[in-house]
C-alpha positions as CSV (number, residue, x, y, z in Angstrom):
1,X,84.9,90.0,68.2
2,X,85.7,92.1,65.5
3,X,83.3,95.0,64.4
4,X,80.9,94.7,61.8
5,X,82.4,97.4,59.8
6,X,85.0,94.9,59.6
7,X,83.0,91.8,58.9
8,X,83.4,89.9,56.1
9,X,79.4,90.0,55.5
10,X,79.0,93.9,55.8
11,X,82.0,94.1,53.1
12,X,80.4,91.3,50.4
13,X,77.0,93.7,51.4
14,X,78.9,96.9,50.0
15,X,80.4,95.1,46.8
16,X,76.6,94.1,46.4
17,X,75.4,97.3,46.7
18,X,78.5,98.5,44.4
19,X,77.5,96.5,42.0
20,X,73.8,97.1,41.5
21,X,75.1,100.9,41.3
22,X,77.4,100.4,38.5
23,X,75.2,98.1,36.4
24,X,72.7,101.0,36.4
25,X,75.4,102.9,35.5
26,X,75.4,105.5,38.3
27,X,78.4,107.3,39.8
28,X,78.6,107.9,43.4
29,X,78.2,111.8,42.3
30,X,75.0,110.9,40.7
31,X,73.8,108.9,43.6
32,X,74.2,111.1,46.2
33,X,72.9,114.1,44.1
34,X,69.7,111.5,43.6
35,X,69.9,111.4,47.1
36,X,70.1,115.2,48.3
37,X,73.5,114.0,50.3
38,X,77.4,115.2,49.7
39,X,79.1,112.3,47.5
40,X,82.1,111.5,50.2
41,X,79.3,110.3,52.1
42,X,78.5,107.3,49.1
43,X,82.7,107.2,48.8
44,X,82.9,106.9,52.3
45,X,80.3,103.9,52.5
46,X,81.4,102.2,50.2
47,X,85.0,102.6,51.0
48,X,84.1,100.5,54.0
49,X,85.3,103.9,56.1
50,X,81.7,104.9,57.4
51,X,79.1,102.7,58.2
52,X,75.6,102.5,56.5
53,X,72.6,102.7,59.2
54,X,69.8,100.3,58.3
55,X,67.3,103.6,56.9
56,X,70.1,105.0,54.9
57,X,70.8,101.5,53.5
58,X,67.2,101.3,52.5
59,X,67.5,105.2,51.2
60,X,70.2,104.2,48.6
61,X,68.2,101.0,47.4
62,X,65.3,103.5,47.1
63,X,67.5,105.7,44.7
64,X,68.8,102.8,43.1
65,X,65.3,101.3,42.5
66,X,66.3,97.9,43.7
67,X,65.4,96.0,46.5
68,X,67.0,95.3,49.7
69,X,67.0,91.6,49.1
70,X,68.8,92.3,45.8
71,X,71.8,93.5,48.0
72,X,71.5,91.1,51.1
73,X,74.3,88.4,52.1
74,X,72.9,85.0,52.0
């Protein structure tokens, strides 16, 4: 079994999640500075390098202003 980080899911999540950043126009600069984080942490994410934990997924849809379900694989 491969790990999740790795899973095809978790990877069509994080384009989700990329996506809804860009159409709003947001850098990953901007969004971690919205966030009170350092920006390699965003990069890093969504890089598929480090991991998102399920409160800082819902932290970054909060700073988004979308909702979860916007973002969730089907």
């Amino acid at each position: 079994m491969k790990k999740s980080i790795y899973d095809d899911e978790y990877r069509e999540l994080i384009a989700r999640l990329i996506e809804k950043r860009k159409s709003k126009g947001i850098t990953q600069k901007q969004l971690a500075e919205k966030m009170g984080i350092d920006n390699t942490i965003i990069s890093k994410a969504e890089n598929c390098v480090r991991r998102l934990d399920v409160i800082e997924l819902l932290n970054i849809c909060r700073a988004l202003d979308i909702k979860l379900n916007d973002i969730l694989v089907e």
